[in-house]
C-alpha positions in Angstrom: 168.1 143.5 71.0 166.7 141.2 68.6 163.4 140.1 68.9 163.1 136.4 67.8 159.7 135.3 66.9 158.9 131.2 67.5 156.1 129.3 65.5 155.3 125.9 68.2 153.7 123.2 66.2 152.3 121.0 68.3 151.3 121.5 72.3 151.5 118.2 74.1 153.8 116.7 76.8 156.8 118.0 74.8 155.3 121.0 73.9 154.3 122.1 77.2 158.0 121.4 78.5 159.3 123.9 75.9 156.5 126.9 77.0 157.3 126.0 81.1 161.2 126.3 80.4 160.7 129.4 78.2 158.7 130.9 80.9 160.9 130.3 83.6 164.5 131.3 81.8 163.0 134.0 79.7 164.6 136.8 81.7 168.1 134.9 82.1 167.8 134.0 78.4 167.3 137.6 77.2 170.2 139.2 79.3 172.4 136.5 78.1 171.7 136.3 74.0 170.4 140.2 74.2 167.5 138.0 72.8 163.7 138.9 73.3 162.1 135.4 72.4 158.0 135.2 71.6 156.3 132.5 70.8 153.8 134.3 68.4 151.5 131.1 67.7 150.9 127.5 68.2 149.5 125.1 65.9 147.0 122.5 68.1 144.4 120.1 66.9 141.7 121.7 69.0 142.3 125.3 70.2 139.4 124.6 72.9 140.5 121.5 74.5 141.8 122.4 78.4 145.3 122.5 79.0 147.7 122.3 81.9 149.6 125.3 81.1 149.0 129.3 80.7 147.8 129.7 77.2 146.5 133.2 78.0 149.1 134.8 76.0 149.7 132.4 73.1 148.3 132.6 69.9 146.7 129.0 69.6 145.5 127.9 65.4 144.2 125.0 64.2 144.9 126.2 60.8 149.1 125.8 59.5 148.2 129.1 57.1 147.9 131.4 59.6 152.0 130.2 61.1 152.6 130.6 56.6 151.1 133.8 56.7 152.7 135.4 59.6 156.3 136.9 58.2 157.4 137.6 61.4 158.4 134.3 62.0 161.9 133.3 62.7 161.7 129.7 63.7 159.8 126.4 63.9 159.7 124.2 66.7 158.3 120.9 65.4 157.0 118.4 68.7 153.8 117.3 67.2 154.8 114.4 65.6 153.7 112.9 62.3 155.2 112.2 58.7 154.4 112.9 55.2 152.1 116.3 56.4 154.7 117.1 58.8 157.8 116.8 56.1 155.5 119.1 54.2 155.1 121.8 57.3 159.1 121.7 58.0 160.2 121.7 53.8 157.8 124.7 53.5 159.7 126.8 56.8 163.3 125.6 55.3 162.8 126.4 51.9 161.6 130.0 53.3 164.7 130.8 55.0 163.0 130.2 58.4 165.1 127.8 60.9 163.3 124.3 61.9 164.1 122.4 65.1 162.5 119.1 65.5 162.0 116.1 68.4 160.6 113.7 65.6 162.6 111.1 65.1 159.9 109.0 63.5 160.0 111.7 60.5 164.0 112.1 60.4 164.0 108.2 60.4 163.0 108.5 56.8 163.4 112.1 55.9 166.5 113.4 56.9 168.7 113.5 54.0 166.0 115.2 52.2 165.3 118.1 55.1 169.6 118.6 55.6 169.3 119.5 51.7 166.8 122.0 52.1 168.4 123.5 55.1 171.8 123.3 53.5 170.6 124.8 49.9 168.8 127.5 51.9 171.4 129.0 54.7 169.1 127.9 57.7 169.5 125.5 61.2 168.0 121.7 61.0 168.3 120.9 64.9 166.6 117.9 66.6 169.4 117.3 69.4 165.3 116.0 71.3 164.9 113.2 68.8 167.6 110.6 69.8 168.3 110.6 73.6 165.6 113.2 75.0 167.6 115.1 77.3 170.8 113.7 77.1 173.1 116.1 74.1 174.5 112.9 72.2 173.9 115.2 69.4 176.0 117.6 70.4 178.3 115.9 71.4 179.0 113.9 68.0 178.6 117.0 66.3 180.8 119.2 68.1 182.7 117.5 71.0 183.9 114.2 68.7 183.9 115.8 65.6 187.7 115.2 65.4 187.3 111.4 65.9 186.8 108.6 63.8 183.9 106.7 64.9 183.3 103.1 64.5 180.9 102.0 66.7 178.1 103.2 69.1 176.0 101.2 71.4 173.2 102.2 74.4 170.0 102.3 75.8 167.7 104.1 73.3 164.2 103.1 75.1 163.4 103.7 78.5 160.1 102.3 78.5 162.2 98.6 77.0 164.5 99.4 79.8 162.2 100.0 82.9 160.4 96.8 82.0 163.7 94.7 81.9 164.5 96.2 85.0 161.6 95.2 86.7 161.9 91.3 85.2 165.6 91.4 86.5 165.2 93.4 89.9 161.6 92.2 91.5 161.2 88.7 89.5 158.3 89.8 87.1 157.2 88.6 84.1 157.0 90.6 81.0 153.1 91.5 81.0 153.4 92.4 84.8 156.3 94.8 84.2 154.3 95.8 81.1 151.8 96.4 83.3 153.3 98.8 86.0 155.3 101.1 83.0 151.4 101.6 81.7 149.6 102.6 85.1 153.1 105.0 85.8 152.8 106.3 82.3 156.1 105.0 80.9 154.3 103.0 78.0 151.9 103.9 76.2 148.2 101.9 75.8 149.8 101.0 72.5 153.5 100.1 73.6 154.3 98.5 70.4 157.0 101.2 69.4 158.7 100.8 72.5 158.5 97.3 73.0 159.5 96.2 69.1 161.8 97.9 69.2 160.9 100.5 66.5 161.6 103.6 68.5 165.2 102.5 69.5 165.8 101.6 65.7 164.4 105.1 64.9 166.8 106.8 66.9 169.8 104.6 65.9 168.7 105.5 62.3 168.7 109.3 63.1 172.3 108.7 65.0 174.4 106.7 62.4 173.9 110.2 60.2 176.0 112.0 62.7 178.1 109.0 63.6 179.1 107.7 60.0 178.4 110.5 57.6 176.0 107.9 55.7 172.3 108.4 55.3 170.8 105.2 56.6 166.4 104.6 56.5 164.4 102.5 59.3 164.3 100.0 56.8 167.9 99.3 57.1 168.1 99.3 60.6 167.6 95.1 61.9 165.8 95.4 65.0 163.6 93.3 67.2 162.1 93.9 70.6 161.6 92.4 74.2 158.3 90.6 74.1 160.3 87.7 74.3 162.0 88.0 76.8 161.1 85.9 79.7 161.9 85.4 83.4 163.9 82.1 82.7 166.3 84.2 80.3 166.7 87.0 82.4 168.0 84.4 85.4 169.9 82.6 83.2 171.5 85.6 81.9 172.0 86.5 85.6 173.8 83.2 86.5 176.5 84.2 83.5 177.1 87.2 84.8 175.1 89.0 82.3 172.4 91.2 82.3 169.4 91.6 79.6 169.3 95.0 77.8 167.8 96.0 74.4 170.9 97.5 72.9 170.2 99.5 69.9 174.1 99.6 68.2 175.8 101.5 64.9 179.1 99.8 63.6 180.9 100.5 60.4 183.7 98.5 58.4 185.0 99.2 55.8 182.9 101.9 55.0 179.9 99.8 55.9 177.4 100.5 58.3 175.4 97.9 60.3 172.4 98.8 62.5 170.5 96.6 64.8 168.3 96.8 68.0 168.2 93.7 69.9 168.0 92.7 73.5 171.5 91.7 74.2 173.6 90.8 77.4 175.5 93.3 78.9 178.6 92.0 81.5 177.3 92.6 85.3 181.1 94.5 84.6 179.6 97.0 81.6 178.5 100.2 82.9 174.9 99.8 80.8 174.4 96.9 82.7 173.3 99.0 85.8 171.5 101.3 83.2 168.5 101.2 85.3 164.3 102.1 84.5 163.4 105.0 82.4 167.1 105.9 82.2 169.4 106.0 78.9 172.9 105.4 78.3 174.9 105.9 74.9 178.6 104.8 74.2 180.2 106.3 71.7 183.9 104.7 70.4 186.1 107.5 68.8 189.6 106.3 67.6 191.3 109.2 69.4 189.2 109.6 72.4 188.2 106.1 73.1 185.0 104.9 74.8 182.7 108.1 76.2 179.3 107.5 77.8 176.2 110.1 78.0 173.4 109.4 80.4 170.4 110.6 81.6 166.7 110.7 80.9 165.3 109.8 77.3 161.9 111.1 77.6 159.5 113.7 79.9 158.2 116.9 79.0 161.4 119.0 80.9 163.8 116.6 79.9 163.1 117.0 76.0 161.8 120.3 76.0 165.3 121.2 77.9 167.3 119.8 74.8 164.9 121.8 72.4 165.8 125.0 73.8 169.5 124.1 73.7 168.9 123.9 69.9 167.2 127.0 70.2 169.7 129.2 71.7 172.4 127.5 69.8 170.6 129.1 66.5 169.8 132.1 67.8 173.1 132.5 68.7 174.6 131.7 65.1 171.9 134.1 63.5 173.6 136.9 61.3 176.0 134.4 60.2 176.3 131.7 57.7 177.5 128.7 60.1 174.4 127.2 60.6 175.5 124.2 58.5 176.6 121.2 60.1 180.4 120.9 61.8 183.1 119.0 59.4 183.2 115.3 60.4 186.5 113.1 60.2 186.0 109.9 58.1 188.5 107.7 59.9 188.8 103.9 59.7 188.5 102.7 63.8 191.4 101.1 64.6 190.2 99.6 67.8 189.7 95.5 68.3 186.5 94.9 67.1 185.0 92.1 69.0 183.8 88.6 68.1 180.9 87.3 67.8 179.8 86.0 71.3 176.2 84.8 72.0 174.2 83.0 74.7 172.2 80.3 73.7 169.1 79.4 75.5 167.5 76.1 74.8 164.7 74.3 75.9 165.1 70.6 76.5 162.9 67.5 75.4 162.8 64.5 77.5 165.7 63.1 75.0 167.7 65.8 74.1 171.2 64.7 73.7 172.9 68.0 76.1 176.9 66.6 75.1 175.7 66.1 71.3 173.7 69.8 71.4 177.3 71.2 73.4 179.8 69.5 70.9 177.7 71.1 67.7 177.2 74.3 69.2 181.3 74.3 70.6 180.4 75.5 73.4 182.6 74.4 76.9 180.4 77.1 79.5 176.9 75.9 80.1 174.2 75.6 82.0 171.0 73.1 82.7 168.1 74.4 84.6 164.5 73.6 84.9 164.4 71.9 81.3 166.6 74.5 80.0 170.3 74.5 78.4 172.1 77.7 78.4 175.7 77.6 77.0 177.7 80.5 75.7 178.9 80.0 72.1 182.0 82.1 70.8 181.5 82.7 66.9 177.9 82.1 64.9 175.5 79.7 66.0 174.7 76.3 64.1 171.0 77.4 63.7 170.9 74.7 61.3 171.5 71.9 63.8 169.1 73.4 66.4 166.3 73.7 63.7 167.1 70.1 62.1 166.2 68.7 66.0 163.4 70.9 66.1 165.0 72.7 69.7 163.2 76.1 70.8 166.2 78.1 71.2 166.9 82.1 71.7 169.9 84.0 71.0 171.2 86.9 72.4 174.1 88.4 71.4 176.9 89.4 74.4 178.2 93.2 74.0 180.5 95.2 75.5 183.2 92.6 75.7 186.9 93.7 75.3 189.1 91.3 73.7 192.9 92.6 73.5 
């Protein structure tokens, strides 16, 4: 039986998912891998503070040299977060033959080219399956499920935090700071919710998922994304009268060997399945030129629900140790040859006393609109003539409309 020794950096609410879920499936696990599975230290910031789970047998440090000094080690599980001192942590464990797996999507939005070299020169497993969708295996999926496919585009919910406040604005009538407000006091944003609400955390993850989608090493820095703080109660109505509702929509599309990436809030057809994408819940579409559309759901975030897809990574390498497959699958390069849509947007204008609504229609092209308390809506096939709008010095917002088929 092999006895695999695990090195758990980091102990928080992610952390203590992947102990619980260890605990509870150790005895299942070991029949079915013929695996005996320790975790033989955690690295913590304070090997004093109380905690919420049994720590009596764990090894707890403060001190990263005592997890380099133990040569017993077989693995890394990475959930404490961080950058630069945490690239330096995972490097050292690659470049020493020992396997990494990793929930930080904030590092692998601007490391990850450099970490798959190291575990590619080296022979070892990179997994972080926990650092796009939480619980949901989109990894997994595009690695080894559409791994024959082409893929040109993917679209979804990234942030459930984004997502349970829009679906509070659109389902009780609140504004943005009282939804805000109720995903604080139930612990779905943090007392800093700017990652979640800018839409920096979606754009993280879409970073991370283009790699596995397109083949192409993309950085946050190329990713366009903008959050929901502006979203407001007239929009979300609005968008409701159309037909529509508001989402932020973190999307991956390549053309001609391209790739775009952008987080936005966006309307979504009452039609769309992500349209009834409700709270903390994700949703991820993924377009593959032989399979077609697919969708994977579920929660994005909890301390089971992430922990659950770090063990996944976890067997998964246990079960490929001995061999030399722990590279990445091979993945198709195929031009999509689905209809790409056209740009569609809704326009939301608000109206001065003598705004001119058939000259504002006839410049935007627009034949579908809407007037309501001092505001113009109208739906605009193809860009919009931002120009005009900022020449008559017009408020305006624009959200794009996704998940439109056009045959």
């Amino acid at each position: 039986m092999k006895k695999i020794n695990i090195a758990l950096l980091g102990l928080g609410t992610v952390g203590s998912g992947v102990v619980q879920i260890l605990s509870e499936n150790y005895e299942q696990i070991k029949e079915k891998l013929r695996a005996d599975i320790t975790i033989s230290k955690v690295l913590v910031s304070d090997t004093t503070k109380p905690r919420k789970i049994d720590t009596s047998k764990i090894q707890l440090t403060d001190n990263i040299e005592d997890i380099y000094n133990d040569n017993e080690i077989d693995v890394y599980i990475e959930v404490m977060g961080g950058i630069d001192k945490t690239k330096e942590i995972l490097l050292h464990a690659l470049n020493h033959k020992i396997h990494v797996i990793t929930a930080n999507k904030d590092l692998l939005a601007e490391h990850l080219e450099e970490l798959e070299e190291a575990a590619h020169l080296n022979g070892v497993s990179l997994k972080y399956e926990a650092s796009i969708a939480g619980g949901i295996p989109v990894v997994n999926a595009l690695n080894y499920g559409l791994n024959a496919n082409g893929i040109g585009k993917f679209m979804g919910i990234f942030n459930g935090t984004s997502n349970f406040i829009l679906s509070k604005m659109t389902h009780e009538n609140l504004s943005y700071e009282e939804a805000l407000k109720i995903a604080t006091e139930l612990g779905f944003a943090e007392s800093d919710p700017s990652a979640d609400v800018d839409g920096i955390d979606a754009a993280r993850k879409v970073t991370v998922m283009s790699y596995l989608a397109f083949n192409q090493f993309k950085l946050l820095k190329d990713c366009d994304y903008t959050g929901i703080r502006d979203v407001t109660r007239t929009h979300i109505e609005i968008a409701k009268a159309f037909d529509y509702r508001i989402k932020l929509i973190g999307k991956g599309e390549v053309q001609n060997s391209e790739v775009s990436l952008s987080v936005a809030p966006m309307c979504i057809p009452v039609h769309h399945q992500l349209s009834h994408v409700e709270n903390e819940y994700n949703a991820i579409y993924i377009d593959g030129n032989a399979v077609g559309d697919t969708m994977y759901y579920g929660k994005g975030a909890g301390s089971l629900a992430t922990g659950s897809a770090v063990i996944s990574d976890l067997l998964n390498v246990i079960e490929l140790m001995g061999t030399n497959l722990h590279n990445l699958p091979l993945h198709l390069e195929v031009e999509q040859l689905s209809v790409q849509q056209s740009e569609q947007y809704l326009v939301i204008i608000d109206l001065y006393a003598d705004s001119d609504v058939a000259e504002i229609m006839n410049e935007l092209k627009s034949e579908r609109y809407l007037i309501q308390d001092g505001t113009l809506a109208l739906e605009v096939n193809g860009s919009v003539n931002t120009e005009y709008l900022e020449s008559k010095q017009l408020n305006y917002k624009n959200y794009r409309i996704e998940g439109v088929k056009y045959e």
